[in-house]
Every structure is written in C-alpha cells, then in structure tokens.
N, C-alpha and C positions, 0 to 999 in steps of 0.2 A: 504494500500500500504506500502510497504518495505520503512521504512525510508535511506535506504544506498543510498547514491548519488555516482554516478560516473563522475566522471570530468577526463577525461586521453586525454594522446598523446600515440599511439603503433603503433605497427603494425603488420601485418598478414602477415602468407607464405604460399603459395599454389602451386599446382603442380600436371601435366602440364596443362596447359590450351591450347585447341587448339582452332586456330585463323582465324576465316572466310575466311583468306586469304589463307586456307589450311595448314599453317608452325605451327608450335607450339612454346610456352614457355616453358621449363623443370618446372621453377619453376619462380613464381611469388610473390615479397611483396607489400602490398597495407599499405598507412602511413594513420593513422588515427583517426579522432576526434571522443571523446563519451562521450557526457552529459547529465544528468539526473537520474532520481530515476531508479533503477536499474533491478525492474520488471515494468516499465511504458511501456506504446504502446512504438513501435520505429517510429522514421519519419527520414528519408533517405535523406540526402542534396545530390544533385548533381552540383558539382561545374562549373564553367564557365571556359573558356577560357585560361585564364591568371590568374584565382584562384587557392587558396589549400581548401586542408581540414580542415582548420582554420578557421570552420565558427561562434564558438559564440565567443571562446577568453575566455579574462578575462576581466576584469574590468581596468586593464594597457595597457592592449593589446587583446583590443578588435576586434575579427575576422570579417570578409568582409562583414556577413548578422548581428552582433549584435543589428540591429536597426527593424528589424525583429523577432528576434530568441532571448529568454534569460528567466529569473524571470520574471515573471509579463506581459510578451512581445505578440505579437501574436500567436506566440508558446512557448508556454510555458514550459519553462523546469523545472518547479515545476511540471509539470502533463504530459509529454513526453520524453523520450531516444530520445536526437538526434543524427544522426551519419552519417558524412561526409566521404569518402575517396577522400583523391590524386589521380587523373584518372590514370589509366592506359595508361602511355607513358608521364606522366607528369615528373618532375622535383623537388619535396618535399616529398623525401621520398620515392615513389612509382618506380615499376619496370619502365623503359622509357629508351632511347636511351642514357642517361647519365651513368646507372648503367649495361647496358648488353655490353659487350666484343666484341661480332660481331656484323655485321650490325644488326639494331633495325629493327622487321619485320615491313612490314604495318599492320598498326591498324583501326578495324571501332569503328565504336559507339555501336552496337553491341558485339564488345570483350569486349570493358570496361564493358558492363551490367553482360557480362558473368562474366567476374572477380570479379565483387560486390556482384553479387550472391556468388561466390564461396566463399569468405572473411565472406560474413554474416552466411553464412553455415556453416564456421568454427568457428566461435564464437556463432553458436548453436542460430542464428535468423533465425526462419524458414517462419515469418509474419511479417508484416509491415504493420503498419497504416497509413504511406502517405508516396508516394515518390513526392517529391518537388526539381522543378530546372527551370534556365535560360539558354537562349541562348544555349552553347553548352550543361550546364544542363537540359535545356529543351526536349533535342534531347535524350537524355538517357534516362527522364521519359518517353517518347514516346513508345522507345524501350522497358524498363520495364513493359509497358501495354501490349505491344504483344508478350513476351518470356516468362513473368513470367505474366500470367493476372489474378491469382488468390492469389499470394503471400502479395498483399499488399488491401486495404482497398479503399484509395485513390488515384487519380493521379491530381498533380498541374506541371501546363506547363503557363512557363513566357516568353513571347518575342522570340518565339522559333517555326516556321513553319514544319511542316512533308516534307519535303525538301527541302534545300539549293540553294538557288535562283543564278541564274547566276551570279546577281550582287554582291552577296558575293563574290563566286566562283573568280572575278573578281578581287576583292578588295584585295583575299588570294594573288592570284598570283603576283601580284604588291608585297607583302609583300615576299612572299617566292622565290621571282628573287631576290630582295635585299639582303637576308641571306644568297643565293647561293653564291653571289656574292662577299658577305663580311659578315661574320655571328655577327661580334661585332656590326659594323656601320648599317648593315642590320636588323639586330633587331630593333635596335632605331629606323631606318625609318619606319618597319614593326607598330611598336609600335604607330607611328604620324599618320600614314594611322588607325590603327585602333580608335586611340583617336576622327578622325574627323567624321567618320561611325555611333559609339558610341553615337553621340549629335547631337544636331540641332543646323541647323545657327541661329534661333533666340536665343538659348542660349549661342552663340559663342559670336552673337553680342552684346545682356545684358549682357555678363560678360566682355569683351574687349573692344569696343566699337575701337576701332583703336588705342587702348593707346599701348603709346612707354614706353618701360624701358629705353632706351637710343637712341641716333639719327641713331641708326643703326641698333636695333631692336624694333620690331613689339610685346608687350605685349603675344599676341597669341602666337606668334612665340616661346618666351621665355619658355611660358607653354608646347610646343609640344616638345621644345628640353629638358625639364626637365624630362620629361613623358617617352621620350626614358632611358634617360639615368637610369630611375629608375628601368625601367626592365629590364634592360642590367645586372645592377647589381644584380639581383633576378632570372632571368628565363636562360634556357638552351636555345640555338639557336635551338637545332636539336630539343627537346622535343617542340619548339613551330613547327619548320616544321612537325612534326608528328601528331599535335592535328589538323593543317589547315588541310592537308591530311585526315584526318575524318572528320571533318567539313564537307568539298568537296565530300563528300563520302555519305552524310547522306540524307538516301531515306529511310521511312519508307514502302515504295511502294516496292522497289528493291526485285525481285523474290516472290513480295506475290500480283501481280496483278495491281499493283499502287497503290499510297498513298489512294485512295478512297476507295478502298476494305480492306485494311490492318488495316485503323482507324475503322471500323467496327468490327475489332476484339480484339478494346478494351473493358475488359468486366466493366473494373469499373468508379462507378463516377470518370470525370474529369472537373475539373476548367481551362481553358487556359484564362489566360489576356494579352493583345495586349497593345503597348504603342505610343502613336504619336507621328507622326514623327519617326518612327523606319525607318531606311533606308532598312536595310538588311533582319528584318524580318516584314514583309508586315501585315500590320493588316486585310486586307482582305483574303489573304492566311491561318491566323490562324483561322478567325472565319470558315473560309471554312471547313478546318477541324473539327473545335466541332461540327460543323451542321452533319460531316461523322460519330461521334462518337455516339454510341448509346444513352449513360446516358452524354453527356455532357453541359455543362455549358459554356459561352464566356460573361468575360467583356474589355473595350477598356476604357485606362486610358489618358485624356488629361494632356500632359504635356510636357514641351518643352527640356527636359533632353531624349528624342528619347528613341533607344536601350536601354539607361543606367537606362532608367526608372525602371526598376528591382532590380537595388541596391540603390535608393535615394527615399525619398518622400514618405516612408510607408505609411504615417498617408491615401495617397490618395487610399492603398490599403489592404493595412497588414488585415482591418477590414474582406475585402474580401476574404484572407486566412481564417482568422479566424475561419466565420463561416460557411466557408463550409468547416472546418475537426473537428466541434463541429455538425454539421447537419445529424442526426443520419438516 
C-alpha cells in the first residue's frame, strides 16, 4: 500500500443536480472530510442531524465519531480512506439554504445520496467498501443500498428505521413551529425537544437526579438551556428546517412498493444495530427491516443513552463494526 496519507478539509462543485422534487441545483458544493492512506478501500461517513463532516478530527479537535473512527480504532485509518460530506442542505460548508440566493428547494434523503455520488464521482471514487451512518445517516445508507447497490461492498445502518415514524414526525413539528415562529429562540427550543428524544429518562434521572444549580433552577433544566444555546451558535435555523423536512420525508418504501419490497432490493451485506430505549427509532421497526433484507444482519444494544447510543459507548459496539467490514 501507498504510504501517502491524506488528512484534508475541501470541497467539491458539481452541477446541476436534479432534485426529486422535480427543481434542480445549477451547481452544487459539498464540504469535506478525507482521511487515510491514499489508495486504501474508502468507507463513506454519513452524518447525523445536527452533525458535519468532521468526523475523525485531530487529536485537538477531535471530530463527533473519533471514538469510533481513527489509528488503531474500529476503523481504522491506518488501513481505510474515510470520507465524510456536509449533507446536502446542511450549514458547514455545503450547498443548503444559507448559501443559495432564492428560496432553498425541498430536499429528500434521496438528493443528498445523489449529490454524494456525484462529489465521489468527481474525485474519481467509483467503489466503496462500507457506507456507514446514524439516524438521519442511517436513512442515507439505506438509500445508498437501493440507488447505488453495487457501488459499495458494505452497508452499516445505526439507530435509523426505513421510515420515519409518526412520533418523530411529531417531535419535528413541535420543533419547526418554534423556528417558524422565532428562528433564534426557536432553534434553542427545537434543540431541548431534540436533547430529550435523544436519551432516556433513566439516564436523565442518573445524571440529575433533581439537583438545582440555584433555587430557581432545575440542574436539567440548566443543561437543556445550554444545549440550545450551543447550536444556536453553530447551526442555521432554515438549514435545520430543511434536514426535518427530509427526515419527514424519508420512506424507503415511497414509489418502490413499501419499505418491504424496496429492503429486498438491497443487494449487499448489511449490519443495522438498534439501541434501547431509542424513542424515535423503534428497535423493533429496524430489526423488521434486516429480517426484509436479503444478506442482513440485526444487533440490539442495551443501554440507557437511547437514540444517542450511536455516538457514546463504543466499547459496547465499535467491536460489532469491526468485524463485520473485516468478514470477508
């Protein structure tokens, strides 16, 4: 193997993309992460919700899956290319309603895969060895199995159902009345409704226990109005109403029969792990799916970090990565 290592930030322009909604992009740039030996397999991050493309980082500043993804790590980027993009409609880099002039069209989950393709196309990766993601990256690798189902090797699906349950759907719209409403203070709230989804009450109540900071507030309380305020400072209002609106959107069923028929047309090995206590994405809904899928795999990880189980707690999983993208 090529000793040259690549570690970068860039980014790709493409053009036009058209967009399931019928409208097109003239021109699109995708902001992006890429590490490792420089002819290694690629494995493909899809990021989450309220993430970037900033997934291994440095060692100063280490990116959102570093405990995961690194040297020596589950995936290993001594023996892997890994390469994150900024979604499409996001707010770091990437084309999204902050950087386009007129209104920002509607986006699915679907377009972003198209634009991931198009970005890897143009930097001349025509294969991938695993695409890997949660939650709203979850729904993308899904999507990558059924548009692209020979392009990659592997598919890993974290915390992430082949359709958007009402109760999400629910939880969105509480958040995006609030942004409508007021997109600074609406954020923040948006942000405390998703903080509480994200966890379990038993992990709410092991870490607070009802402790005050002061006679006025509520310990919890303190942590949710922090949490707002930190993505207020980082994230775009309108680039988060456009990622719910795909969320809201996401049927891997839609126009190919139902979710039942459509997971049979992925063609390759996939991994989906379930996390307890997830609110929003039902571990019985996911295993349902790998049972649809031809070559799949399903494990269900206890732990009282819910949803968020996919970015905490490796040691209880990472193994499970591991050796199903070394299992030949």
């Amino acid at each position: 193997m090529n000793s040259t290592t690549i570690s970068t930030i860039g980014n790709i322009s493409f053009g036009p993309l058209h967009l399931t909604s019928g409208e097109s992009l003239n021109e699109v740039t995708l902001q992006y992460e890429r590490v490792g030996p420089a002819d290694a397999p690629v494995v493909l991050v899809c990021h989450a919700l309220t993430g970037n493309h900033i997934t291994v980082g440095t060692n100063e500043n280490p990116g959102w899956w570093h405990g995961l993804i690194g040297r020596d790590n589950y995936i290993n980027t001594d023996e892997f290319q890994v390469i994150t993009f900024n979604v499409l409609g996001g707010c770091d880099g990437s084309t999204g309603p902050g950087t386009v002039k007129s209104n920002f069209p509607s986006i699915t989950i679907r377009d972003m895969v198209h634009a991931q393709y198009a970005a890897l196309r143009k930097l001349e990766i025509d294969q991938l060895a695993v695409v890997i993601g949660g939650s709203l990256g979850g729904m993308q690798v899904q999507e990558w199995g059924i548009l692209y189902p020979t392009m990659m090797e592997k598919l890993i699906v974290l915390a992430s159902t082949p359709s958007f349950s009402d109760y999400g759907i629910a939880f969105n719209h509480i958040a995006q009345t609030a942004i409508k409403n007021n997109p600074i203070e609406g954020l923040e709230i948006a942000r405390m409704v998703g903080m509480v989804t994200y966890r379990s009450s038993a992990l709410f109540t092991e870490r607070f226990n009802r402790k005050m900071v002061n006679p006025n507030h509520y310990d919890v309380t303190s942590y949710l109005d922090y949490q707002g305020k930190k993505l207020m400072q980082r994230f775009d209002p309108n680039s988060y109403l456009s990622l719910l609106d795909a969320m809201n959107g996401h049927d891997i069923g839609k126009y190919r029969g139902g979710w039942q028929h459509a997971s049979k047309r992925i063609e390759r090995p996939l991994l989906a792990i379930s996390f307890e206590q997830d609110l929003i994405y039902e571990p019985d809904q996911i295993k349902a799916f790998t049972d649809e899928v031809p070559n799949g795999s399903y494990y269900h990880i206890n732990t009282k970090f819910g949803h968020d189980g996919f970015l905490t707690e490796f040691d209880k999983w990472g193994e499970l990565v591991q050796l199903f993208i070394e299992l030949s």
